[in-house]
Every structure is written in C-alpha cells, then in structure tokens.
C-alpha positions in Angstrom: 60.4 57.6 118.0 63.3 55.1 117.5 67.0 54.8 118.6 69.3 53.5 116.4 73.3 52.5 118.1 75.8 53.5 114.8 78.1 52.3 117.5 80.8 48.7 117.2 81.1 47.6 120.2 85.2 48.4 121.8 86.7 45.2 122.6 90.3 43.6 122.6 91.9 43.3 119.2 88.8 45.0 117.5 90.1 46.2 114.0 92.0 49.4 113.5 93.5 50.9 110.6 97.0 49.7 109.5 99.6 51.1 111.8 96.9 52.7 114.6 97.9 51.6 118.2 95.6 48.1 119.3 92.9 48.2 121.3 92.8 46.6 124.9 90.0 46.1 127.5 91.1 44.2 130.6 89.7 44.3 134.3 92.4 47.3 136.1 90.7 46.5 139.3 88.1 43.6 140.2 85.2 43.3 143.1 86.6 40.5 144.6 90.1 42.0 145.2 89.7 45.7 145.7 85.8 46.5 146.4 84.8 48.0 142.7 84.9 47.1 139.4 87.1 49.1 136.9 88.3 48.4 133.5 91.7 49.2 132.1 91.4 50.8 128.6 93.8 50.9 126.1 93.1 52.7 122.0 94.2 55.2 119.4 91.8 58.1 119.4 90.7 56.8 115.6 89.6 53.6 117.4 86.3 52.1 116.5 83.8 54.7 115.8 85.1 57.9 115.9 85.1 61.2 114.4 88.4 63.2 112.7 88.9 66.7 113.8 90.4 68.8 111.1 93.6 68.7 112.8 94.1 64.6 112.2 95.9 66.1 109.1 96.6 69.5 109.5 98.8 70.9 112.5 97.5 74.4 111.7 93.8 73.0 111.4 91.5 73.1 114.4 91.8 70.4 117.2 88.4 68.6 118.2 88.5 70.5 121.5 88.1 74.1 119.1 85.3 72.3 116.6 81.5 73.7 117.9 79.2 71.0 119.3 76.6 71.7 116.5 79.3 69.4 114.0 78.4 66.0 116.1 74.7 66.4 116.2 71.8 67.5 114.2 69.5 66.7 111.4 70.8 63.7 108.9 70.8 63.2 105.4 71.3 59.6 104.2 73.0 59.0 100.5 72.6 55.5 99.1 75.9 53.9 98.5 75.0 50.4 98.7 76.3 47.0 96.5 79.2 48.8 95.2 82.3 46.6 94.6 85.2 46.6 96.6 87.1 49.8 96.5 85.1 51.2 94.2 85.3 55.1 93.8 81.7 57.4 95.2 81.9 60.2 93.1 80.2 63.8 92.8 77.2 62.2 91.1 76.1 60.6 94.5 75.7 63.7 96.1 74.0 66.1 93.5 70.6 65.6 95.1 72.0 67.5 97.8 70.6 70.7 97.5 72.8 73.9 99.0 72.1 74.6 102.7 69.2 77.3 102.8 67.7 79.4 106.0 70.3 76.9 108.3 72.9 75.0 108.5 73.6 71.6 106.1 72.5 68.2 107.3 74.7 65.8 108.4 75.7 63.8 105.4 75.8 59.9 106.3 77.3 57.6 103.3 75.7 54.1 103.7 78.0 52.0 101.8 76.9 48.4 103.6 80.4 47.7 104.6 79.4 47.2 108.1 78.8 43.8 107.1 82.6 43.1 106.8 83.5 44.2 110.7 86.1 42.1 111.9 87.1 40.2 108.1 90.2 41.3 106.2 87.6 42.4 103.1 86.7 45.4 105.8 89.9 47.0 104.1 88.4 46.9 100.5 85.7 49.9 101.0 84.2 51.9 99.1 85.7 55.7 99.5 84.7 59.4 98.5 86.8 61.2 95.8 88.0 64.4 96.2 85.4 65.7 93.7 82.6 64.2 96.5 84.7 65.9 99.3 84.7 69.3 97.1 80.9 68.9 96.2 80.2 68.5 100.0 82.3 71.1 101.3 80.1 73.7 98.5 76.7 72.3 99.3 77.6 73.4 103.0 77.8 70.0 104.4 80.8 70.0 107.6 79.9 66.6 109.2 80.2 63.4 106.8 80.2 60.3 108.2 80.6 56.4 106.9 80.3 52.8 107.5 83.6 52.1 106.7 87.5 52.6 107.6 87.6 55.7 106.0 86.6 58.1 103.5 89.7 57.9 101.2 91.3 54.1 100.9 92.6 51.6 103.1 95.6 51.7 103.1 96.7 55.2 101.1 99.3 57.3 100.5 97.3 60.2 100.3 94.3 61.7 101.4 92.2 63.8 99.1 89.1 63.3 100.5 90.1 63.9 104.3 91.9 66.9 103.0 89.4 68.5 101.4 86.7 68.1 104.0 89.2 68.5 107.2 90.4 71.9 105.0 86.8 73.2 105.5 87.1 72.2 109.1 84.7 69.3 108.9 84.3 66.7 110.8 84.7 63.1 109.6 83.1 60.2 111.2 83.9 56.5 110.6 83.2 53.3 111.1 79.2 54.0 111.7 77.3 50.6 111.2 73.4 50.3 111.2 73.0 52.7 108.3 70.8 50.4 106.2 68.3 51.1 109.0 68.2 54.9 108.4 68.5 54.4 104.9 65.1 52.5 104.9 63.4 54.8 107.6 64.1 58.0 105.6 62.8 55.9 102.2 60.1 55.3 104.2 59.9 59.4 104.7 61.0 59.4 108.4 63.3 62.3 109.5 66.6 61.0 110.5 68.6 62.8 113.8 72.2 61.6 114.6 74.4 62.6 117.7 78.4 61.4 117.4 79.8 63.1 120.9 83.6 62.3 121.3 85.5 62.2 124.5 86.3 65.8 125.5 90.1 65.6 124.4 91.5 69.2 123.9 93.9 69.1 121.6 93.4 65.7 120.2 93.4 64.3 116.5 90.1 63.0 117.0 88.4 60.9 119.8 86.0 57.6 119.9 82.4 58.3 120.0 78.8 56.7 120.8 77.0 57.1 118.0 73.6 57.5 117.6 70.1 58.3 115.6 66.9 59.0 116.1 64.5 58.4 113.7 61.5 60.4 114.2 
C-alpha cells in the first residue's frame, strides 16, 4: 500500500485564478513572544487544491456543507490526458471507456492532464479543459466527483462555464488543482486499484473549501 499527496503545498502568493482573493501565511503569534506558535491564514475557498460545491455557480444548487461525504472519497478511475497542447479541448471521446456505474456508485473520475508541471509559471493558465460534451458524458455514466491537475475544468480565464455547469447541475463535485496524477496514472497501467480522499474544511454554506488530497494505491 502507497500514499500518494495530490496536494500543492499553501504558501504566500501561491497561484490563484484571475480575480480570487491572494493567499497569505504569516506567523499571528510566535514562541518567543507569546508561548505558542500559530499562523495567520489568509485564502479564497478555491485556493490551491480544492473542490467546487455545486453552489460555486448556482445560488439554488447545494452548498458543500449539504453534498454527502461519499463525493470526496472512494474508488478512482484515472483517464489519460497527457501531452496535449496548451488549451487544447478533452472531449467526450476521452471518457467513452467509462462504462455506466453498475451494482454501486461511479468511480471518481481523475483527468491527468500533466499540467502540474507548470505550478507557479504563467503557462499554468493555458490548460487543457473538459467540454461540455465530457461534462454531459460524465454526468450519464454516473460519475459526481471529477477532479484535475489544472486551474479548472473549463478555461482560464472564461466567460462562461459549460463544463462546471453541467457537472455542478448534477450536484457534482469538482476538484482542482490535483498534482501527482502521473503517479496513479502509471500505478493503475500497472493494474493497481487507485483510492482517493479530497476532505474540505467543514464550511456550511460555502462555495467550496481547500482540501488535502490524497490516494492510495492499493
């Protein structure tokens, strides 16, 4: 058995998407002057890797406090996205070996697109990205957790949001900027089962909430 972090590390002036408060970690009370160390935290609940509740983009959708535990844990599927260009479109096609959920519940669907890599560079913006017909081909094979390595599903930046609509309009969950993918990509090649957790922050109500992310490959 093997434990994999999915997790970037939160740190000041980490990247965040265009127009998402900045993220700040500064000592709020040190040993030396008050007896304990304690940081100071400042972030947007879509900071570094984190999963969407359905209401990020939907007031009438469910809030991540409402959303079962069963959508941030559970048996993983792994769909090879890799060496695609920047902002290139992952269609439908990727996902047809996905068979329809039978005797249970979907997998988790985890895209491995490789742009990990680009954490922290500008290019981090050019990702790859799900289509709607992806999202709508998910969302019929049963599948209500999708997660990436990248800054979102749709594009960076966007005026719209097919693919978070579709999949938050089944009252999925989205998770983003995952990194060590390649790794569960090779393991499952390799025919080992692949087990994820994503718990957020317990934040009733919220948009969405930072998680620690990660597998176990079995």
């Amino acid at each position: 058995m093997e434990l994999v972090d999915l997790s970037v590390p939160v740190e000041t002036g980490m990247p965040v998407y265009p127009g998402d408060p900045e993220v700040s970690v500064a000592p709020a009370l040190t040993l030396a002057r008050d007896g304990v160390n304690v940081l100071g935290l400042h972030l947007g609940s879509q900071s570094g890797t984190h999963v969407d509740a359905p209401f990020h983009v939907d007031d009438t959708l469910p809030a991540l406090g409402e959303l079962p535990l069963s959508r941030f844990a559970g048996p993983a599927v792994v769909v090879d996205a890799l060496g695609l260009a920047p902002r290139t479109p992952i269609g439908a096609a990727s996902f047809a070996g996905l068979g329809p959920a039978t005797g249970g519940d979907a997998p988790i669907v985890l895209v491995a697109t490789g742009w990990s890599a680009h954490w922290g560079s500008e290019s981090y913006h050019g990702h790859p990205f799900l289509t709607e017909e992806a999202a709508a081909l998910l969302v019929e094979r049963g599948v209500r957790t999708v997660g990436i390595d990248a800054l979102s599903v749709d594009p960076t930046p966007a005026d719209d949001f097919p693919a978070h609509r579709v999949l938050c309009g089944a009252h999925a969950v989205i998770a983003e900027n995952l990194t060590g993918l390649d790794r569960l990509l090779d393991a499952q090649a390799r025919g080992r089962t692949v087990e994820v957790w994503m718990m957020p922050l317990r934040l009733d109500g919220a948009d969405g909430a930072p998680v620690r992310a990660v597998a176990r490959i079995g």
